[in-house]
C-alpha positions in Angstrom: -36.3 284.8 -141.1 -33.2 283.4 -140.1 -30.9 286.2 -141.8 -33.5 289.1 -140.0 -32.8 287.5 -136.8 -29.2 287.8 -136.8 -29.6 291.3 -138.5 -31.4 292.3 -135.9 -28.8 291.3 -133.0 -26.3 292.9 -135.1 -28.2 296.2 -135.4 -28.4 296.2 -131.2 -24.6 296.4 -131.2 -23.9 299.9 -128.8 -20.9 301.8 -129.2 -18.9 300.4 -127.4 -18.9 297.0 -128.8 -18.2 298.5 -132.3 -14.9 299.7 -130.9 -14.5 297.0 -129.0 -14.4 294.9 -132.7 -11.7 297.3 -133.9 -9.1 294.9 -130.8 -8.0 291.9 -132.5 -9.5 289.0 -131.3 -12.5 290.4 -129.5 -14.6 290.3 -133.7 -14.5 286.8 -133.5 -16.0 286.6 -129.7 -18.4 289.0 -130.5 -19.5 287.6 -134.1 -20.2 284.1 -131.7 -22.0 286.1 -129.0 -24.3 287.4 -132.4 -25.0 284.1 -133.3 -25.6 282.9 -129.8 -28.2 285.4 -129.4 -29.6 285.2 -132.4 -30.1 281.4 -131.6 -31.7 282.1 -128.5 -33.9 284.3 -130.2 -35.1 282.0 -132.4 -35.4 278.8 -129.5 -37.2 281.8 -127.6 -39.8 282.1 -131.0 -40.2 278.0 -131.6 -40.8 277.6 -128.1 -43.5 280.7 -128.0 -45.4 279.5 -130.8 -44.8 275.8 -129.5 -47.0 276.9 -126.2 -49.5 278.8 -128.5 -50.0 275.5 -130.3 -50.3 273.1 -127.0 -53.1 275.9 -126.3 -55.0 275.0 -129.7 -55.0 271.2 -128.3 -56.1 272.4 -124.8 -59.1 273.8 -126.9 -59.9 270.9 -128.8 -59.6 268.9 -125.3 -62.1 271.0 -124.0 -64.5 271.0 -127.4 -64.4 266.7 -126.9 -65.0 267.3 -123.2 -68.0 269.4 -124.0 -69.4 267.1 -126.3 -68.9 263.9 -124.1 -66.3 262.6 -126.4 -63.5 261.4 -123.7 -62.3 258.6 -125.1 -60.4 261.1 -127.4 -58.7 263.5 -124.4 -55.7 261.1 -123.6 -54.9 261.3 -127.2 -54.8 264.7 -127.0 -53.1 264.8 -123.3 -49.8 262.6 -124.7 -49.5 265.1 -127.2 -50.3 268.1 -125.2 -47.3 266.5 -122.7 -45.2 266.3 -125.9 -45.5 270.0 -126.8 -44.7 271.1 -123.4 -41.7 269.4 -123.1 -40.4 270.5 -126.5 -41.1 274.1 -125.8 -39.5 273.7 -122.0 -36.3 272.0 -123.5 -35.7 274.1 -126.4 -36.4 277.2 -124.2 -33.7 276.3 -122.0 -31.5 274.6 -124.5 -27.6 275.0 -124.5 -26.1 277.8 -126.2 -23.1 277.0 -127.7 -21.3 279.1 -125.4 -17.7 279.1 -125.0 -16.2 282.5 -123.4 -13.5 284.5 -124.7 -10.4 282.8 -122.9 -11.7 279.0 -122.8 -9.4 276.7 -124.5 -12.2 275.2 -126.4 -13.5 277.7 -128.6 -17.1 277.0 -130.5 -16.6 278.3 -133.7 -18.8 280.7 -135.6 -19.2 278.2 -138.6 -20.2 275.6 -135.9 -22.5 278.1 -134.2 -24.2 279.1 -137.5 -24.9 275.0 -138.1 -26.5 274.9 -134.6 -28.5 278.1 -135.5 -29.3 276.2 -138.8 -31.0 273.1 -136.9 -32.7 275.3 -135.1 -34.4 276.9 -138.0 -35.4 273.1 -139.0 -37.5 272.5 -136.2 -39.5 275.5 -137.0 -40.5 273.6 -140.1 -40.8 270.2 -138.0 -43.4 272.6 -135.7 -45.2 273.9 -139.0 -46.3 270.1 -139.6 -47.2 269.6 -135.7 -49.5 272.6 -136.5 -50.4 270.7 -140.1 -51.3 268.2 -137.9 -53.3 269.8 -135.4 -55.0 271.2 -138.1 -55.9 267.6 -139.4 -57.5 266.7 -136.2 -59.8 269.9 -135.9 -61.0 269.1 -139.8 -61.2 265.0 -139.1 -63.5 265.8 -136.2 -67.1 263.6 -137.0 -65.4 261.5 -139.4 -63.7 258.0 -139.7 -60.2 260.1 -140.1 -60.4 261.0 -136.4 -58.1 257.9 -135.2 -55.6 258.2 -138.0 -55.5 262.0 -137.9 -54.7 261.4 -134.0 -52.1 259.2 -134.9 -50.2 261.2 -136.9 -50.5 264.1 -134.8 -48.8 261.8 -131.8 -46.1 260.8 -134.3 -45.2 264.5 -135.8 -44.9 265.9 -132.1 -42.5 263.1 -131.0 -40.6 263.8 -133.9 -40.0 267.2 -132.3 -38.6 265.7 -129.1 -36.2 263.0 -131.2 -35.1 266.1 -133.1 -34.3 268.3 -129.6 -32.6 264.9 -128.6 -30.3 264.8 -131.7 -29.9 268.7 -131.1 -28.2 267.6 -127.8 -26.2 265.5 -129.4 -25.1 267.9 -131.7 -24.2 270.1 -128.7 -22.2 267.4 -127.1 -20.1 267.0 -130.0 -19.6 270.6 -129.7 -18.2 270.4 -126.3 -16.0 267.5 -126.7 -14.0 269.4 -129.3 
C-alpha cells in the first residue's frame, strides 16, 4: 500500500515539475515534497478509518444503552476519547517539512523512515479494530470485562505510538 501511495503522488507530477527536476538541486526538494505528501496521504487514511472505527464503538455504546447495560458506556467512552484523539493528532501531525533553502534539510531517507512509522500504526489500528471486534463477539459472556480491557490498552497504544512519532520528529528538527 505504502509503494501505491507514493506511486500515486508521483504520477500527479505536471509538467512543469518534470522540467523543473531536469535543475540540479530542485530532484532532491521535490523527491521530499513526494514523500511528504505521500505521508500526508497516508495520516489522511489512518485517521479516516480511525474515525470510522470510533463510529463502530459509538454503535456498540448505543446497543448497551438500548439494552440498559450502562455500566459498560464509560468503558467504551475512554476508548471512544482515545480514538479521537489519535485520529485528530495524526491528522494534523508534522510533516517533516524543511523548504528548499533552509539550512536544515530533512532528508529523503529520513522522510521515507517517518513514512515507514506511519505505515506501523496502520497495523497498530488493525488490532484496535481486532479489538473492537472482541468486544462486539464477548457481548453476553464472562469475556466482556477482559475484552474491554484489552480494547482500552490496544487504543492507548496508539496514542504512546503518535507520542514516540513526535519524538521521532523532534529528532528530526534538531538535526
Amino acid at each position: 500500500m505504502s509503494d501505491q501511495i507514493i506511486q500515486k503522488v508521483g504520477d500527479d507530477m505536471d509538467f512543469v515539475k518534470k522540467i523543473a527536476a531536469k535543475i540540479p538541486g530542485i530532484k532532491d526538494f521535490i523527491n521530499r515534497q513526494k514523500h511528504r505528501d505521500a505521508d500526508k496521504l497516508l495520516r489522511d487514511t489512518i485517521a479516516r478509518d480511525t474515525e470510522a472505527l470510533n463510529q463502530r464503538v459509538g454503535e456498540l455504546q448505543r446497543d448497551f444503552i438500548s439494552q440498559g447495560e450502562i455500566a459498560y458506556i464509560d468503558d467504551l467512552e475512554a476508548t471512544s476519547v482515545k480514538l479521537r484523539t489519535f485520529a485528530d493528532r495524526i491528522r494534523f501531525a508534522a510533516r517533516g517539512y524543511s523548504g528548499l533553502f533552509d539550512a536544515v534539510k530533512v532528508n529523503e531517507t529520513e522522510l521515507a523512515s517517518v513514512y515507514q512509522y506511519d505505515a506501523t500504526l496502520l497495523d497498530q489500528l488493525d488490532e484496535v479494530t481486532r479489538a473492537v471486534d472482541n468486544v462486539q463477539a464477548s457481548i453476553g459472556t464472562d469475556g466482556l470485562p477482559a475484552a474491554f480491557r484489552h480494547l482500552r490498552t490496544v487504543s492507548q497504544a496508539l496514542i504512546d505510538a503518535f507520542n514516540k512519532r513526535q519524538e521521532v520528529m523532534k529528532g528530526l528538527a534538531t538535526k
